[in-house]
C-alpha positions in Angstrom: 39.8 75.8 -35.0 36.1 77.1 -34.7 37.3 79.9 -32.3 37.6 82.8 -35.1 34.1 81.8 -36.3 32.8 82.3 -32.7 34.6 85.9 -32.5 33.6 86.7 -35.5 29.6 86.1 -35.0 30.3 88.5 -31.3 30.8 91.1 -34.3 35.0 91.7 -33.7 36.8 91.0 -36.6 40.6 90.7 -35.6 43.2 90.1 -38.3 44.8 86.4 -38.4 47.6 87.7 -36.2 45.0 89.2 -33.6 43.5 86.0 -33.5 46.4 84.1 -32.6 47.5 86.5 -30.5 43.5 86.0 -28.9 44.1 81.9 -28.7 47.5 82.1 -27.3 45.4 83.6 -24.2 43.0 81.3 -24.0 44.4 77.8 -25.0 45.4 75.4 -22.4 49.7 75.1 -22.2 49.1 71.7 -23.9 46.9 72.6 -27.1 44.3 69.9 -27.0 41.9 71.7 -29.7 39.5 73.0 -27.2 39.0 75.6 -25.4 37.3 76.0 -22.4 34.6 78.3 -21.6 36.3 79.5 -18.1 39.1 80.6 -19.8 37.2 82.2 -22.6 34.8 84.3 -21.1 36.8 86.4 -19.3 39.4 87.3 -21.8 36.4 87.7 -24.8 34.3 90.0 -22.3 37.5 92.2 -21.6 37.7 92.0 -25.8 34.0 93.4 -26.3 34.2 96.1 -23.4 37.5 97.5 -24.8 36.0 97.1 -28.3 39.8 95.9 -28.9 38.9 94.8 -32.7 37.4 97.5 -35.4 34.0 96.6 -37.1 34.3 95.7 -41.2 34.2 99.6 -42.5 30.9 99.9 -44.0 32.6 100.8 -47.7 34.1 97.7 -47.1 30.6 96.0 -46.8 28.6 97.9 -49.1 31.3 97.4 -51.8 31.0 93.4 -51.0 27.5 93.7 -51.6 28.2 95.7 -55.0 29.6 93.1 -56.2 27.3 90.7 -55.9 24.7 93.0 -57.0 24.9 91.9 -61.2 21.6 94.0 -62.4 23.3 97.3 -60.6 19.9 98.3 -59.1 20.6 98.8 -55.6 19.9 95.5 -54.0 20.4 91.6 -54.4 17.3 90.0 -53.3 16.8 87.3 -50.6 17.2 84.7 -52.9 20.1 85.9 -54.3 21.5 86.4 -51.0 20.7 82.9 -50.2 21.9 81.6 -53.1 25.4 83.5 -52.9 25.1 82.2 -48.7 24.8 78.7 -49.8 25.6 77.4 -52.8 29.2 79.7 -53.7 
């Protein structure tokens, strides 16, 4: 269940149906909810040297980041970023 948060922190972003299509190949034939790390690294390293899933666009990022900018001055400050990080 954790395995699109781990893709996700290597920096590929995959769709939903990318990332099912990304467990198929790594689950065990009887889903047991884990995943193990023999099976993973291989198919993940072929994933980052073929750079098979596109970055966020940075318009998409800097438009997130827009939006939680409220004073439209340019920037959210740390504590704002924590604050957005943590508490919503």
């Amino acid at each position: 269940r954790e395995i699109g948060s781990i893709v996700r922190s290597l920096g590929c972003f995959p769709t939903e149906a990318e990332l099912h299509e990304l467990l198929a190949k790594v689950e065990e034939e009887e889903p047991t909810g884990y995943i193990h790390l023999e099976k993973f690294l291989p198919v993940m390293t072929k994933v980052l040297l073929n750079r098979s899933y596109q970055p966020i666009p940075e318009d998409v990022l800097l438009h997130a980041f827009e939006a939680l900018d409220e004073n439209k001055c340019g920037y959210i400050t740390k504590e704002e970023l924590v604050k957005y990080l943590t508490e919503e």
